[in-house]
DONU-316387 format. One record per residue (C-alpha): x, y, z. Coordinates in pm, 1 decimal, m for minus. Each point is the difference from the previous one (the first is absolute). Layout:
% residues N
((X; Y; Z))
...
END
This chain:
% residues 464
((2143.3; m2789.7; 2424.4))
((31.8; 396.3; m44.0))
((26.6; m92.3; m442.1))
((m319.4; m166.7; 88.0))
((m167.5; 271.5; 230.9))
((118.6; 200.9; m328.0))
((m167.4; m229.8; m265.2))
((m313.4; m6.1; 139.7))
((m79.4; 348.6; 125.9))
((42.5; 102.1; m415.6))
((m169.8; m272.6; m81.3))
((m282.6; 170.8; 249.5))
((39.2; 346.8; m122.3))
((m10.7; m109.5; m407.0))
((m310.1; m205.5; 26.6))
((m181.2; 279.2; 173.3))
((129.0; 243.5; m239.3))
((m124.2; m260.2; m275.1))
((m341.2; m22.5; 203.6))
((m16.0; 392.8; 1.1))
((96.1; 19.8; m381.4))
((m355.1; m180.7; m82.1))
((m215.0; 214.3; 182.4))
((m207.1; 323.7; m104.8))
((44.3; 143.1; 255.8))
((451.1; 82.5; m49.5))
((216.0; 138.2; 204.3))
((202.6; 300.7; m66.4))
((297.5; m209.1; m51.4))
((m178.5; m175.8; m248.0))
((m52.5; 299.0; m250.3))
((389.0; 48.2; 15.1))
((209.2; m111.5; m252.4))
((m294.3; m10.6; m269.0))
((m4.5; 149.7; m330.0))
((m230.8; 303.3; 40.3))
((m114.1; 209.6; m274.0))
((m174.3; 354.3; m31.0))
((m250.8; 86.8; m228.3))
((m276.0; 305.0; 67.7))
((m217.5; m121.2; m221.7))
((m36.7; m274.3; 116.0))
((22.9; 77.3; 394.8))
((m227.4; 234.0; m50.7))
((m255.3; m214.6; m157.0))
((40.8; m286.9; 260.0))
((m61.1; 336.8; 281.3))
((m281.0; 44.7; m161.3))
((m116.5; m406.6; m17.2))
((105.5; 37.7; 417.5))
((m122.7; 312.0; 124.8))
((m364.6; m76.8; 20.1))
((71.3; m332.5; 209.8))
((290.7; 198.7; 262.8))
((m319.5; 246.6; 35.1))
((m255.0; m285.3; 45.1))
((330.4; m138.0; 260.3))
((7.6; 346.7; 228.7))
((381.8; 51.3; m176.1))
((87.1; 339.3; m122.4))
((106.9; m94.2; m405.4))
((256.9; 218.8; 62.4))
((172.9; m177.6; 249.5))
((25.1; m296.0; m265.2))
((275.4; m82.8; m232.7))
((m45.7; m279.8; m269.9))
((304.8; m104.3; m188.7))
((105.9; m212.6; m268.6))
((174.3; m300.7; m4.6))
((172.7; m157.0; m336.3))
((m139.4; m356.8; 76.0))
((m139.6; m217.2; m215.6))
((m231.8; m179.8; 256.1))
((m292.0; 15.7; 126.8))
((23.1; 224.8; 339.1))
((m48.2; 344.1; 201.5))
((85.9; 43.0; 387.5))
((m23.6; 252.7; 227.4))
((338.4; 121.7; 249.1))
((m57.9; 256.6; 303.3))
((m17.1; 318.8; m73.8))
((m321.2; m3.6; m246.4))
((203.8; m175.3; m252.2))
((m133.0; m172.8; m282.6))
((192.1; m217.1; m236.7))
((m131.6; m155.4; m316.4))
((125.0; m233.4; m234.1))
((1.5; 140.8; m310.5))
((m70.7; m395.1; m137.0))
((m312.8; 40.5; 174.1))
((m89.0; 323.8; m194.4))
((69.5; m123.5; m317.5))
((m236.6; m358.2; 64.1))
((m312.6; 195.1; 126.6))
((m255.3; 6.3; m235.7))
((m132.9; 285.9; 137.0))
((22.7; 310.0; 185.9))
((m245.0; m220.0; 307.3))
((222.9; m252.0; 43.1))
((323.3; 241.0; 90.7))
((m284.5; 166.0; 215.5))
((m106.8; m270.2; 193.7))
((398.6; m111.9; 37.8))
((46.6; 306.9; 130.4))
((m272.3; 22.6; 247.0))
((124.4; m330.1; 159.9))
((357.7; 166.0; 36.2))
((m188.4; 305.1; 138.8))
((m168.9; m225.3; 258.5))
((365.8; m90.4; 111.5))
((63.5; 383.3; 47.4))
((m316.4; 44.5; 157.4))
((m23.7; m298.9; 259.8))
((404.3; 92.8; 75.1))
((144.9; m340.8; m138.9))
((349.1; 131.3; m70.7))
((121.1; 112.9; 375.6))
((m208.2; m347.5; 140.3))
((202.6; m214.8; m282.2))
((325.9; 164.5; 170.6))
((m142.6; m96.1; 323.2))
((m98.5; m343.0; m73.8))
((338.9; m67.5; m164.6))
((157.2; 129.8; 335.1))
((m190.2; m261.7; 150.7))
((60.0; m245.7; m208.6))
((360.6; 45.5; m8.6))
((43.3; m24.4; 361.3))
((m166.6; m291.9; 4.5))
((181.9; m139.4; m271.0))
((321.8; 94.9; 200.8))
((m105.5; m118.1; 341.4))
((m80.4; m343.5; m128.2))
((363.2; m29.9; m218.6))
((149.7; 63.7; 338.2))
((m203.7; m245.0; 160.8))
((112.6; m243.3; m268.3))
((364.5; 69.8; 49.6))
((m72.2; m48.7; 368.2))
((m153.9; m363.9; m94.3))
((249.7; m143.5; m208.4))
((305.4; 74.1; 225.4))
((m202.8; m98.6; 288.7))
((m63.8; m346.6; m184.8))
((359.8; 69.9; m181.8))
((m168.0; m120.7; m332.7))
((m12.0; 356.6; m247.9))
((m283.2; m183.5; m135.6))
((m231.4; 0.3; 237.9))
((53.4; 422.6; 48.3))
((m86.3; 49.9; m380.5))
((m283.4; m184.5; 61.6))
((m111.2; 233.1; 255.0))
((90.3; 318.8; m134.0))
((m152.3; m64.8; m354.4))
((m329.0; m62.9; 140.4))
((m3.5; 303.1; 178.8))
((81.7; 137.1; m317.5))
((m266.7; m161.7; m133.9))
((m248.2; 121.0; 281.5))
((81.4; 387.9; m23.0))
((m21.8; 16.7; m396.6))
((m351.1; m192.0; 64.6))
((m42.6; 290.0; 224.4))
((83.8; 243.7; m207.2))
((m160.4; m162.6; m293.1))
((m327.2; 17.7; 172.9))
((m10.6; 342.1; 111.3))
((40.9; 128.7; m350.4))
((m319.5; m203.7; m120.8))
((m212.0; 176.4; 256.8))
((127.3; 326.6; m187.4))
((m32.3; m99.7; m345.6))
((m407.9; m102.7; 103.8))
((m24.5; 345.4; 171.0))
((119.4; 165.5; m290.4))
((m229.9; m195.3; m210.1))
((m260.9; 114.4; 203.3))
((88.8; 346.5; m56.0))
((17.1; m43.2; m375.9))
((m343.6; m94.8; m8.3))
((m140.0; 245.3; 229.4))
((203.7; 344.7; m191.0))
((m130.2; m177.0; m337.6))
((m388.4; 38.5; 146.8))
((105.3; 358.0; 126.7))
((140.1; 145.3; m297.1))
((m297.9; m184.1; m201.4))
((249.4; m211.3; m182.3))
((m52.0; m333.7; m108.9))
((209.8; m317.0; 202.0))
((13.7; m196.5; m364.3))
((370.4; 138.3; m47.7))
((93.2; m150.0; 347.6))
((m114.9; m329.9; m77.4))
((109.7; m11.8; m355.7))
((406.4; 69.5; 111.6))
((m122.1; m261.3; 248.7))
((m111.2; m252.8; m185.8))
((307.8; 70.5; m241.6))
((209.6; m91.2; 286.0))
((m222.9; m279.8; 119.3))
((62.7; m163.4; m337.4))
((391.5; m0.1; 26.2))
((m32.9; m155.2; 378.6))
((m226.1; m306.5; m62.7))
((273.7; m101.0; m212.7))
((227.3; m137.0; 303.5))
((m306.2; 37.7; 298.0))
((22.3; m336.7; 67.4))
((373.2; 54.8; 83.4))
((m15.6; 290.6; 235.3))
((31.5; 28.7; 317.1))
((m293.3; 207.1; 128.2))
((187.5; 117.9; 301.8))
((326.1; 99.6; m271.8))
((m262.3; 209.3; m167.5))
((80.8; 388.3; 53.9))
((m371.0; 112.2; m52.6))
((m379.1; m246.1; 45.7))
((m70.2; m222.0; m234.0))
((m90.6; 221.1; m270.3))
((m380.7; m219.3; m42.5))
((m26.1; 116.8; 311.0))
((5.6; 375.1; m86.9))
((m163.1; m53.5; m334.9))
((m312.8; m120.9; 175.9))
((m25.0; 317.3; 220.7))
((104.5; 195.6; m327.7))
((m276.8; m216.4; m179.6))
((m250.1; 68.4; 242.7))
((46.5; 356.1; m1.0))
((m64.6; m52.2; m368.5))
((m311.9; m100.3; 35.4))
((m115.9; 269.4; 228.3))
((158.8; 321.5; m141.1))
((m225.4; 246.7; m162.8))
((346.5; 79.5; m215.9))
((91.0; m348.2; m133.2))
((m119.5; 51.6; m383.8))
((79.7; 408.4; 26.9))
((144.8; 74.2; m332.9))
((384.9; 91.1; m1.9))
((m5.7; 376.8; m97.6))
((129.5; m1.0; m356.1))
((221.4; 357.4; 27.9))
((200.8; m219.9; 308.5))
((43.8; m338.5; m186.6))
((161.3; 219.5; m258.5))
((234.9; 136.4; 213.1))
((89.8; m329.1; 140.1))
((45.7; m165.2; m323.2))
((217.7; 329.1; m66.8))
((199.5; m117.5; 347.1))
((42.7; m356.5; m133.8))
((149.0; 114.9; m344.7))
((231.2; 250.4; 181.6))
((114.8; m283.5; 232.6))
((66.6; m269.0; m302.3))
((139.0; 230.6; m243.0))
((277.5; 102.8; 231.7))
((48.6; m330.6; 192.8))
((7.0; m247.7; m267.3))
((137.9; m36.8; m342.6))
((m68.1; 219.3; m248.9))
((m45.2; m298.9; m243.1))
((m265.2; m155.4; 245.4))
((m158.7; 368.4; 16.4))
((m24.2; m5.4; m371.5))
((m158.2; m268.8; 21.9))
((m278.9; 46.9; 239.6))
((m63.6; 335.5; m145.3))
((12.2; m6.8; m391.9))
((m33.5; 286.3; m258.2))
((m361.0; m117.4; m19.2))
((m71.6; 57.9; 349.9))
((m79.1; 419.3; m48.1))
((m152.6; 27.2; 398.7))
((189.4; 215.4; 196.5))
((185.2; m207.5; 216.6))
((135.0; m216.3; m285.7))
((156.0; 351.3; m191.4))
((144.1; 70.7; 361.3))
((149.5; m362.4; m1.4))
((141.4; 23.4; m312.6))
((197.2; 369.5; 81.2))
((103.9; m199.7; 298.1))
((179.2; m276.4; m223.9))
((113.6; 230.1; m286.5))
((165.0; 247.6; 226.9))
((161.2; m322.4; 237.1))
((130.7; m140.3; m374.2))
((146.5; 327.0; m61.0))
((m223.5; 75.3; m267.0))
((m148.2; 346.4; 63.9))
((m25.2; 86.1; m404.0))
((m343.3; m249.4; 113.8))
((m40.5; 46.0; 362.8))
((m49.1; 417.4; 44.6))
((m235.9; 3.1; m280.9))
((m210.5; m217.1; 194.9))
((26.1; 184.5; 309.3))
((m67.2; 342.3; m220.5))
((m323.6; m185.3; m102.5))
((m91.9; m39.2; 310.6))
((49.9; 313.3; 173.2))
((m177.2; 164.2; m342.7))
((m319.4; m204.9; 111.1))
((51.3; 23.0; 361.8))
((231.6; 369.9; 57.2))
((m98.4; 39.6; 335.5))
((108.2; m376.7; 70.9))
((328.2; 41.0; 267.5))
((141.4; m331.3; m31.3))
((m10.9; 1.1; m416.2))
((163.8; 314.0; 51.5))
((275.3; m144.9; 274.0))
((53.5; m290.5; m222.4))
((120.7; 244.2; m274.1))
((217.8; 156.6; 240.4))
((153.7; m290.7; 129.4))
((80.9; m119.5; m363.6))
((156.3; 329.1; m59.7))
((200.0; 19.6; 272.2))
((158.0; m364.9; m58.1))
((91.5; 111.5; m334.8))
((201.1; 297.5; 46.9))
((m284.5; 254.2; m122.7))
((15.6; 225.8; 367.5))
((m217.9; 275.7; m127.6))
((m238.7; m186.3; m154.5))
((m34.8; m236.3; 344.3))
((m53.1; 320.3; 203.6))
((m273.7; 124.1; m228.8))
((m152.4; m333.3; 37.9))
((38.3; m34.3; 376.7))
((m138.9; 342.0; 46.8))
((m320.0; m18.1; m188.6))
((m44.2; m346.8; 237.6))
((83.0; 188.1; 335.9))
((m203.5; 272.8; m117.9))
((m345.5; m224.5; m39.1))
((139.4; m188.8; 302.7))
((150.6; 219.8; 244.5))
((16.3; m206.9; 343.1))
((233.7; m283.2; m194.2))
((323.9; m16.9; 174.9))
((156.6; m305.3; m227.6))
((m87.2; 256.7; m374.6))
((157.9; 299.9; 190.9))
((287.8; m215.2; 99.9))
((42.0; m119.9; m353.9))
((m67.5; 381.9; m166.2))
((276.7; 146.1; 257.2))
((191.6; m346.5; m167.4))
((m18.9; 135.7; m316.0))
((67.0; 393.5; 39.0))
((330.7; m111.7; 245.5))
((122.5; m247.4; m288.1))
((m26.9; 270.5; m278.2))
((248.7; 198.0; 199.5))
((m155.9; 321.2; m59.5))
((m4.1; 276.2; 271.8))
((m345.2; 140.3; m94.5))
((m181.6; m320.6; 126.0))
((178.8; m11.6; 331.6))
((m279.6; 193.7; 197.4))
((m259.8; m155.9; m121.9))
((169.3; m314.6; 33.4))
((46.5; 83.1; 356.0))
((m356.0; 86.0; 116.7))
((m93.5; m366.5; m148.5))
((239.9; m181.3; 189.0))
((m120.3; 215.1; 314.8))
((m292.8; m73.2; m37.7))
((39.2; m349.9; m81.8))
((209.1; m62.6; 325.4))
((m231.7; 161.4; 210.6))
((m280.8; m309.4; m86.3))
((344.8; m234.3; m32.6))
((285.5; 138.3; 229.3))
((193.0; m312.2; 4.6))
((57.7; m52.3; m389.3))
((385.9; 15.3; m41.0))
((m62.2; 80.8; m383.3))
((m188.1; 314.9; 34.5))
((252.0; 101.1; 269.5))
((311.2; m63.1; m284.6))
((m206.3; 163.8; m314.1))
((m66.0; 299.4; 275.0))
((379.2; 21.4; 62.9))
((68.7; m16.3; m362.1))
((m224.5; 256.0; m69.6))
((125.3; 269.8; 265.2))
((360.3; m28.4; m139.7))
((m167.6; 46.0; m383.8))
((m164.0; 359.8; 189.4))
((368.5; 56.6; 180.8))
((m159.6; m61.2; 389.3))
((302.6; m224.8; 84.8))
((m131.4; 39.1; 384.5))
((m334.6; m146.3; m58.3))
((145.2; m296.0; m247.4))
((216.3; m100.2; 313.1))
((m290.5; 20.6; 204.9))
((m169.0; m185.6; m202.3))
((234.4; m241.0; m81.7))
((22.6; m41.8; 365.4))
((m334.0; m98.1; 43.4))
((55.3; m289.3; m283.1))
((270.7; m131.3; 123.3))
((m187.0; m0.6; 347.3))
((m229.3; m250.3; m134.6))
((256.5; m156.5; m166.4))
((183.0; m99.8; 313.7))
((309.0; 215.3; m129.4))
((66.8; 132.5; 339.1))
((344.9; 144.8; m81.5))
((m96.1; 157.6; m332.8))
((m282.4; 133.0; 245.5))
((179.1; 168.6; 211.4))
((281.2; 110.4; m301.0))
((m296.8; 165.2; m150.3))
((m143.0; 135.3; 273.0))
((284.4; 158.1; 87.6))
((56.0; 192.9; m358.8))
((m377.3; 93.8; 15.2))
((10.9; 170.9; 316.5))
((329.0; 243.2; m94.9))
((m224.5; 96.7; m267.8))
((m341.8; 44.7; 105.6))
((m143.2; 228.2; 206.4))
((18.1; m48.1; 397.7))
((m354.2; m29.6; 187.5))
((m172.4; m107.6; m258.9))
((m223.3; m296.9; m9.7))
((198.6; m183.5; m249.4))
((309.8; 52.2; 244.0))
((m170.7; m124.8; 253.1))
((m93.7; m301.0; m171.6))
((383.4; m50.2; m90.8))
((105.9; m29.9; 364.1))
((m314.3; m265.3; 49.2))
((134.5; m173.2; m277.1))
((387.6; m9.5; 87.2))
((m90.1; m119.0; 361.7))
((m266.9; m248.7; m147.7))
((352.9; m102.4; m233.5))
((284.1; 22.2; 277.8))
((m229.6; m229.5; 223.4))
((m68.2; m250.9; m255.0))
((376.6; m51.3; m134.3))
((95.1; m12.3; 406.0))
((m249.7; m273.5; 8.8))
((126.0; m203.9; m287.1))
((340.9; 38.4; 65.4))
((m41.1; m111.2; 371.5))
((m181.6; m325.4; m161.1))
((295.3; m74.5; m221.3))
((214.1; 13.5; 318.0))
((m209.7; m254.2; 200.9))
((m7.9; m200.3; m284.1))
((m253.1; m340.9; m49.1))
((m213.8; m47.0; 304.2))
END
């Protein structure tokens, strides 16, 4: 009876984990464990798509972070904490720079109305319930000593709580709907990009609607919300606003970025021919030539480019990256510093500049090196990278005190707790005493010491 008590209560706990998984509105555990990519081109464009609506939704845009997720489907969700996750399968199927808007302004309704911490409370709910009835069940079947008759029970309490929890989520995804449309009217954009990744989706569903289970469903019937999107459609003063043409290039710009690096170079090639001269397609094609190895083709393209467009700081962190991945250091860190010189506030191209200068080994790069990565952890303080290049770099400028500090601090967020407190202890013989990087080394061992006690009283417990 306990194997069954067993069996059931994960059978609970993985169909509301399934239930969760198709849902906007995520939660945190749901964006672990997924393939997330950086790009500040790109994130900065999709801030840019967002920050109107978080305005038009009382949110501070810089309390928001959007990320990337290498997925070829069709999604975005939000987690707590302001986060926003997109697809980048989405990015690459919208047609146009309204549809990731309006996407986005239903995931910013989720932020808004507060979906994430009442998903976490309705799955609390629903889990208990779930429980309370599989205990009832057990209770039944050894009361009528049939095992039958307490699976009966429990799964349709099971049933009950992910209707439940099923249920409350369509409430949200209506709300956020209703947001959506009202931050479209605000920010005097039109609602046709909502509907149209609607009506996309729509088309998929009506395959199989007979077949559904409306109550299985983890957001309304999406007719439903395509008449209130529809309706708002008729009403807006926006609906037939032109697209502005200097943003649809920049999201066509996105979408070749996105392919050219995610899918074969062949398939690239393909969709973006010699003929094609716009400048999207030439930025495909660099894309492909430098992925096939073939930068005899792929940095003239880019040196096209940046002659057109020299104040461009992507063409000119492209170049850089394609330098630095073949072994040309100095020519990488010119590159890198003509892009964090037109864009100064970009932590991820003074990350990959500091990359360069620390690879070439040279000594003379080391402090400039240094006040990237500074200021790149001050935006990001929890990216192990920059903490190891900033190491590296402080040995290449003989500071072996601040590379153990340093290298403290990675291996901090690497869960490293005895390399923690090795280095910790090698940084403080060398730096000096009552300083606020000392300080922070005795925060850091105790943060280390009480973490490894932790674990190693776990392994001593053993299972629960």
């Amino acid at each position: 009876m306990k194997r069954s008590l067993s069996i059931l209560t994960h059978w609970c706990a993985s169909a509301l984990l399934v239930a969760a998984a198709l849902i906007g509105t995520a939660m945190p555990a749901l964006a672990q464990g997924l393939s997330i990519i950086r790009d500040t081109e790109i994130e900065n464009l999709l801030m840019a798509y967002g920050r109107p609506v978080f305005i038009a939704g009382g949110l501070d845009p810089n309390t928001v972070t959007i990320r990337l997720i290498q997925d070829d489907s069709l999604n975005a969700f939000v987690t707590n904490g302001n986060n926003m996750f997109i697809h980048t399968g989405l990015l690459m199927a919208a047609r146009n720079s309204n549809e990731v808007i309006g996407v986005m302004a239903h995931e910013t309704g989720h932020i808004v109305g507060g979906h994430a911490v009442r998903f976490d409370e309705g799955m609390a709910k629903a889990n208990t319930t779930a429980l309370l009835t599989t205990l009832l069940g057990v209770a039944a079947g050894v009361l009528a000593k049939n095992p039958e008759v307490g699976m009966a029970v429990a799964m349709g309490g099971q049933g009950t709580a992910l209707r439940q929890l099923l249920s409350y989520s369509r409430d949200q995804e209506s709300s956020a709907d209703q947001f959506a449309i009202k931050a479209m009217e605000e920010t005097k954009q039109s609602p046709q990009g909502l509907y149209d990744f609607f009506h996309r989706i729509e088309g998929e569903e009506l395959l199989s609607v007979e077949r559904q289970d409306p109550y299985m469903r983890s957001h309304p019937l999406t007719r439903t919300r395509m008449g209130a999107i529809e309706e708002a459609l008729q009403k807006s003063p926006y609906t037939s606003k032109p697209l502005d043409p200097a943003i649809e290039a920049q999201h066509r710009r996105m979408v070749a970025k996105l392919f050219s690096f995610l899918k074969p170079q062949i398939a690239t090639l393909a969709r973006y021919p010699d003929s094609d001269k716009s400048v999207e397609a030439r930025y495909a094609r660099a894309t492909a030539y430098f992925r096939r190895g073939q930068t005899n083709i792929a940095i003239p393209l880019i040196d096209g480019l940046i002659a057109e467009y020299p104040k461009d700081p992507y063409f000119w962190e492209l170049k850089g990256q394609m330098n630095l991945e073949t072994g040309k250091m100095d020519a990488a860190v010119e590159a890198y510093r003509m892009s964090t010189t037109l864009l100064p506030n970009a932590p991820l191209n003074q990350v990959a500049m500091a990359h360069a200068m620390v690879e070439s080994g040279k000594a003379e790069y080391a402090p400039e090196a240094q006040k990237a990565l500074t200021s790149a952890l001050a935006i990001d303080p929890e990216d192990t990278w920059s903490w190891d290049l900033l190491a590296k770099s402080y040995l290449q400028s003989d500071q072996p005190g601040l590379s153990a500090y340093a290298a403290s601090e990675r291996a901090l967020l690497s869960g490293q707790f005895q390399d923690v407190i090795r280095y910790s202890k090698e940084a403080e013989k060398l730096l000096e005493k009552d300083t606020p990087t000392w300080y922070r080394l005795q925060d850091i061992r105790v943060a280390a010491q009480n973490q490894l006690q932790d674990y190693l009283a776990k392994r001593r417990r053993g299972p629960l």
